[in-house]
C-alpha positions in Angstrom: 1.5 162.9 -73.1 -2.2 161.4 -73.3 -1.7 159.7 -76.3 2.2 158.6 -74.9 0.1 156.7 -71.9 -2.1 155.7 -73.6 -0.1 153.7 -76.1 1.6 152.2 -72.9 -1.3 151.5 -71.2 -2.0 149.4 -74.7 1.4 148.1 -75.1 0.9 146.5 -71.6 -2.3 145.1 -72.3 -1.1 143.1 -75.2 2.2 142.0 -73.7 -0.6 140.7 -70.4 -2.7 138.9 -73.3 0.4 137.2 -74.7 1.4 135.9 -71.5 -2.0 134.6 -70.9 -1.9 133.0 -73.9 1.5 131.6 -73.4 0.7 130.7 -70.0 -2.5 128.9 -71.3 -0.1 127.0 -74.2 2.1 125.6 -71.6 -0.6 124.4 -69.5 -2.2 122.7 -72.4 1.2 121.4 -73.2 1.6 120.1 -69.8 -1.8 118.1 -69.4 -1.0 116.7 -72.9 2.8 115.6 -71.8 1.3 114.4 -68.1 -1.5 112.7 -70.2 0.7 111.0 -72.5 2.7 109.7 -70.5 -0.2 108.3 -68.2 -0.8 106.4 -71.3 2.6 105.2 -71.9 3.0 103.8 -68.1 -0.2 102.3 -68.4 0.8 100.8 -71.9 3.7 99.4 -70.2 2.1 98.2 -66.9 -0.6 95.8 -69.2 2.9 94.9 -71.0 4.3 93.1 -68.3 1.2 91.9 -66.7 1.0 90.6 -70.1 4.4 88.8 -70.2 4.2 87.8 -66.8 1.1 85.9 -67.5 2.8 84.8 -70.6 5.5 83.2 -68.5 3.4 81.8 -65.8 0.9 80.3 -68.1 4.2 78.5 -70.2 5.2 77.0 -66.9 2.0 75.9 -66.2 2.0 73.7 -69.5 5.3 72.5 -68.8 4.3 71.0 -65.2 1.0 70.0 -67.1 2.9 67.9 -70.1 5.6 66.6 -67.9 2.5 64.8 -65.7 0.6 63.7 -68.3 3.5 62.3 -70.2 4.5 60.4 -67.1 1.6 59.6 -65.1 -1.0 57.4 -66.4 -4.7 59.0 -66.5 -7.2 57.4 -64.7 -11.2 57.9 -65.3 -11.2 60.8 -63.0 -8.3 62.9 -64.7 -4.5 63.1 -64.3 -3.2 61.9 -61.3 -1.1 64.5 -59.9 1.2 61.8 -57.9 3.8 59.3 -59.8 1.5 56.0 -59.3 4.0 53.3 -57.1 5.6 50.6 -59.1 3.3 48.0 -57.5 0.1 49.5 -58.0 1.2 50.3 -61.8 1.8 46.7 -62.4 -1.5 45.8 -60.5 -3.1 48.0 -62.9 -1.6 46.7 -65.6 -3.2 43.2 -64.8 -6.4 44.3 -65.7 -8.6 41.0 -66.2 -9.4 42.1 -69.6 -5.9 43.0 -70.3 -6.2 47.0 -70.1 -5.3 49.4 -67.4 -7.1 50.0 -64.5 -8.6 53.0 -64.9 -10.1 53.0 -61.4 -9.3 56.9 -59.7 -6.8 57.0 -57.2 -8.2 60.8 -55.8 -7.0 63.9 -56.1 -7.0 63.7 -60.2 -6.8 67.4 -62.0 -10.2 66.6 -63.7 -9.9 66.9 -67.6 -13.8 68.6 -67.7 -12.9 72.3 -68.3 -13.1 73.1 -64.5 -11.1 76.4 -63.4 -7.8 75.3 -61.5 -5.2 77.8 -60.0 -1.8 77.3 -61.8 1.4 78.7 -61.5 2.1 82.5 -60.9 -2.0 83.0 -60.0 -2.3 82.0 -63.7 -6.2 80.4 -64.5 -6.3 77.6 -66.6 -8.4 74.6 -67.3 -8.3 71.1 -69.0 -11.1 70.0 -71.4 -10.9 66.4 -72.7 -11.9 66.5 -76.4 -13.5 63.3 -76.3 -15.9 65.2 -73.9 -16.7 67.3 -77.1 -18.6 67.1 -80.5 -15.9 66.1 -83.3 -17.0 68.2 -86.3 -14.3 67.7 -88.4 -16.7 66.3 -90.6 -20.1 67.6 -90.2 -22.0 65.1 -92.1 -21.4 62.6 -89.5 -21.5 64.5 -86.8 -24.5 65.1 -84.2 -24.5 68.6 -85.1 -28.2 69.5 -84.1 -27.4 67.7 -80.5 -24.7 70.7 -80.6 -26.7 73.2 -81.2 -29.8 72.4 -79.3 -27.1 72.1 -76.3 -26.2 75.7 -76.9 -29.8 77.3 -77.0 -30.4 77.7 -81.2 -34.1 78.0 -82.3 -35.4 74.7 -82.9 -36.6 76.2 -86.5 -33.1 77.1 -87.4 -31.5 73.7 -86.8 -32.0 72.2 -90.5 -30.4 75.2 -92.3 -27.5 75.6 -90.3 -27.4 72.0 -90.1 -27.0 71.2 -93.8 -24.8 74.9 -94.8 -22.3 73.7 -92.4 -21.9 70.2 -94.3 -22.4 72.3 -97.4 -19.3 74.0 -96.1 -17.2 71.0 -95.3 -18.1 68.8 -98.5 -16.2 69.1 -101.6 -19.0 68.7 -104.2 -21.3 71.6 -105.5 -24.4 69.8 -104.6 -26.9 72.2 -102.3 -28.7 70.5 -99.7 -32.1 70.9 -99.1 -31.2 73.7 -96.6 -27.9 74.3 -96.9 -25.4 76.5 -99.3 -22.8 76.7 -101.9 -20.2 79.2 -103.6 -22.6 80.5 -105.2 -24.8 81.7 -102.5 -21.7 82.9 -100.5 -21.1 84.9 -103.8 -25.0 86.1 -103.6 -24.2 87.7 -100.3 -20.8 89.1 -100.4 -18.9 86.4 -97.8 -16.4 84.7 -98.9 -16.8 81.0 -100.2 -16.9 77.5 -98.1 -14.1 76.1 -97.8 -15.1 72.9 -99.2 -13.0 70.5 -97.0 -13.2 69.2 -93.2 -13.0 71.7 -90.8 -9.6 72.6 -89.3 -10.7 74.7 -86.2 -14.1 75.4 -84.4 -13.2 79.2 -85.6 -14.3 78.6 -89.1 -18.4 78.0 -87.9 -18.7 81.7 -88.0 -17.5 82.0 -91.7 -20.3 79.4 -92.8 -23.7 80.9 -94.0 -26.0 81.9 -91.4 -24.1 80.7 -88.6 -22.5 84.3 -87.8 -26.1 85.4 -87.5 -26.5 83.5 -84.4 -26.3 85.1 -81.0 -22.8 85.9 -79.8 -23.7 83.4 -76.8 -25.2 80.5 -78.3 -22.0 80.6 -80.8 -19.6 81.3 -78.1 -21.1 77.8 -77.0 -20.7 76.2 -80.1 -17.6 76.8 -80.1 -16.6 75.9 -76.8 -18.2 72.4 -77.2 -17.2 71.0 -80.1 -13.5 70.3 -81.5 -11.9 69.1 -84.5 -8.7 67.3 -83.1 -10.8 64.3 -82.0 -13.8 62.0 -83.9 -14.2 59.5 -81.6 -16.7 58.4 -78.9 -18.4 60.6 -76.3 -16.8 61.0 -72.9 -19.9 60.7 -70.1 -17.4 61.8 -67.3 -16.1 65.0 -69.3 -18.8 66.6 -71.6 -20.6 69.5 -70.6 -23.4 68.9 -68.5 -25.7 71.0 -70.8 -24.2 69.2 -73.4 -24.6 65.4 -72.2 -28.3 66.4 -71.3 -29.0 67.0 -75.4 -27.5 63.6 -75.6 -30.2 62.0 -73.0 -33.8 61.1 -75.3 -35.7 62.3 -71.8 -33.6 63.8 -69.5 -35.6 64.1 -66.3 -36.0 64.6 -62.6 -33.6 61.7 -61.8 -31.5 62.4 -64.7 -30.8 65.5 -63.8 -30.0 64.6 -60.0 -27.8 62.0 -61.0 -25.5 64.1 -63.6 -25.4 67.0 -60.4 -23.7 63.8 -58.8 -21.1 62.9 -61.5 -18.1 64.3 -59.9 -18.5 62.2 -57.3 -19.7 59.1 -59.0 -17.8 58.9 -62.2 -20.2 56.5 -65.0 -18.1 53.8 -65.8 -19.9 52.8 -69.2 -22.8 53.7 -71.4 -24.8 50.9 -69.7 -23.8 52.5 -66.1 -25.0 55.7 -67.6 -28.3 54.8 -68.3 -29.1 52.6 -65.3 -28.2 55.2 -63.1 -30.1 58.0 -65.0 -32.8 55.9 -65.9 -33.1 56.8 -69.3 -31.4 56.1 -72.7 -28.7 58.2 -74.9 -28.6 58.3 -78.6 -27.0 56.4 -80.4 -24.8 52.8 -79.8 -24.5 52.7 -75.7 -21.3 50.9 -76.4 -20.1 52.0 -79.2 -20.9 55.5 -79.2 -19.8 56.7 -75.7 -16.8 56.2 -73.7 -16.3 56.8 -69.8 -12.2 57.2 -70.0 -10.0 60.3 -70.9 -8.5 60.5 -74.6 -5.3 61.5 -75.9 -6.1 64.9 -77.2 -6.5 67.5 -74.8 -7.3 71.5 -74.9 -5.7 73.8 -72.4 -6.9 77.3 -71.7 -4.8 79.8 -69.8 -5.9 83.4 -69.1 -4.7 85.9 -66.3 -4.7 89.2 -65.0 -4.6 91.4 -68.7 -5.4 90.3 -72.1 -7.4 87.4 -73.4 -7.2 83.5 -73.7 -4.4 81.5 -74.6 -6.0 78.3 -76.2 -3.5 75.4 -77.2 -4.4 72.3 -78.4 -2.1 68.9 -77.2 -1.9 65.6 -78.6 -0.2 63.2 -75.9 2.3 60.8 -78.0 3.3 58.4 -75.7 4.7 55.8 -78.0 6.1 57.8 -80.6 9.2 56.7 -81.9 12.1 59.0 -81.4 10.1 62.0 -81.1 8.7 63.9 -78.0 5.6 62.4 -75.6 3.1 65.0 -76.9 2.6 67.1 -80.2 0.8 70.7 -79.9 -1.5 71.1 -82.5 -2.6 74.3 -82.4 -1.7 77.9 -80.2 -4.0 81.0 -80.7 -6.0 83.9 -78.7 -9.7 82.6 -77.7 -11.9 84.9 -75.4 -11.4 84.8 -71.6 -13.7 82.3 -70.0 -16.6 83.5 -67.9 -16.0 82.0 -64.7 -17.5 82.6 -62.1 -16.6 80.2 -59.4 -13.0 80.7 -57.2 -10.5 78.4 -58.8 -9.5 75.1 -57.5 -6.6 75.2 -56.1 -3.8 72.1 -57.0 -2.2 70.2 -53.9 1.0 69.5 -55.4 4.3 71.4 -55.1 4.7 71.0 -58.7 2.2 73.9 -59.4 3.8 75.8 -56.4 5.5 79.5 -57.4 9.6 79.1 -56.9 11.0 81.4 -54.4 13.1 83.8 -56.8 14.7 85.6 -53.7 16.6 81.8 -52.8 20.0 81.5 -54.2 20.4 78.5 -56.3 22.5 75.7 -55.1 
């Protein structure tokens, strides 16, 4: 009879055990499932911020190309206002038989400011004349670049010639610079041997990935290969245009603070007003009017950059008013200021909830 309960006693015991265990199983279970699934609806949350930003950052363009392909630029940016007929043609009677480029007020600036688009989608406008063409390094002002962006002083010759090592098509090493064989030496692969196609390749040339993360971040961000023209005073960089300035000084630096209120209106302007000189050709190096080729950034809520690169076509011949060069992913900007926000209806969000007529 001992033993009987005593087998029972054990048989319950087990059976208690297992349903502990069980019990324990299923709440494991559970977490995972409530976890999972945590995931999943955060998954899809980012997703459609993702696409919403997507959407709002398309429209955006679209407003952005429709103005620039039918409002003329001025030197303060894109008017955001069809210009009337009369003051068109008025402009068009420039006395040295250009366009008046004189601002009208109230121009999106083309200088990489943060502007409040469609949707709450960021974006801003850069100029590419405002930037360092690099294209083709060997011509290029590439130490002003990188002096700009904070690299040693000591380091400037190296990277210097291994970036025009890079772009060159001969085998020749500069004095400082790199070939295949040295790319071979350190287990990267070889220079491309051609002018650069994107401001992305700098990191892929010798010793230029070795630079800080911010000082290439900068690089990047002021230079471009869709333009090799001249220098736009009103839309570099102000770190930029200072590298650019043999002395920048006291007044220098007071009157560049100033420039979004006093626009330069030539090289010669520029260095009356600064009281100091540029490098280079005042006239021939340096321009005080917006270009053709423009880079838009978009970035919202989730995800990074969207980077696209616009060519305006305005006299192409049976094709559209602008070509897009290039689309990709670039990091989100680190802005800090509130965007601007645009006084036009254009960049105003449609009421969804209003039937359409």
């Amino acid at each position: 009879m001992a033993r009987s309960r005593a087998g029972t006693a054990l048989q319950g015991g087990f059976i208690l055990a297992m349903v502990l265990w069980m019990l324990a199983a299923l709440a494991i279970g559970v977490g995972l499932l409530v976890l999972w699934t945590r995931e999943r609806v955060a998954e899809a949350t980012l997703a459609r911020v993702e696409i919403e930003d997507r959407i709002a950052a398309l429209s955006t363009r679209e407003v952005l190309l429709y103005l620039a392909s039918t409002v003329p630029v001025t030197r303060a940016g894109q008017p955001l206002t069809p210009i009337p007929v009369g003051e068109l043609a008025l402009r068009r009677l420039d006395e040295f038989g250009g366009f008046d480029l004189r601002p009208r007020g109230g121009e999106l600036r083309l200088d990489d400011r943060t502007y409040l688009g469609i949707g709450g989608i960021r974006f801003a406008v850069q100029d590419e004349a405002g930037l360092v063409p690099l294209a083709l390094p060997e011509n290029a002002p590439v130490s002003i670049l990188l002096a700009a962006a904070g690299a040693p002083a000591a380091s400037l010759p190296g990277l210097v010639d291994r970036l025009v090592d890079y772009a060159d098509a001969d085998d020749l090493r500069r004095l400082n610079g790199a070939e295949s064989r040295d790319y071979e030496r350190a287990g990267v692969p070889p220079p491309a041997q051609r002018p650069l196609i994107s401001v992305r390749e700098l990191p892929r040339v010798l010793g230029w990935h070795d630079l800080p993360s911010d000082v290439l971040g900068r690089t990047q961000d002021w230079a471009t290969t869709a333009y090799a023209g001249a220098l736009n005073l009103n839309t570099a960089p102000l770190p930029l245009l200072e590298a650019y300035v043999l002395d920048c000084g006291t007044v220098c630096r007071a009157r560049l603070a100033r420039r979004d209120d006093a626009l330069f209106l030539s090289g010669r302007h520029f260095e009356e007003e600064t009281a100091t000189r540029l490098r280079g050709d005042r006239d021939t190096d340096y321009r005080t009017a917006p270009s053709g080729e423009w880079r838009l950034t978009f970035w919202g809520a989730a995800g990074r950059a969207w980077r696209i690169h616009v060519r305006l076509t305005p006299l192409a011949d049976q094709a559209a008013p602008w070509t897009v060069d290039a689309v990709y992913r670039a990091p989100r900007p680190d802005a800090d200021d509130a965007p601007s926000t645009i006084p036009s209806p254009l960049f105003a969000d449609a009421p969804l909830d209003r039937p359409l007529r």
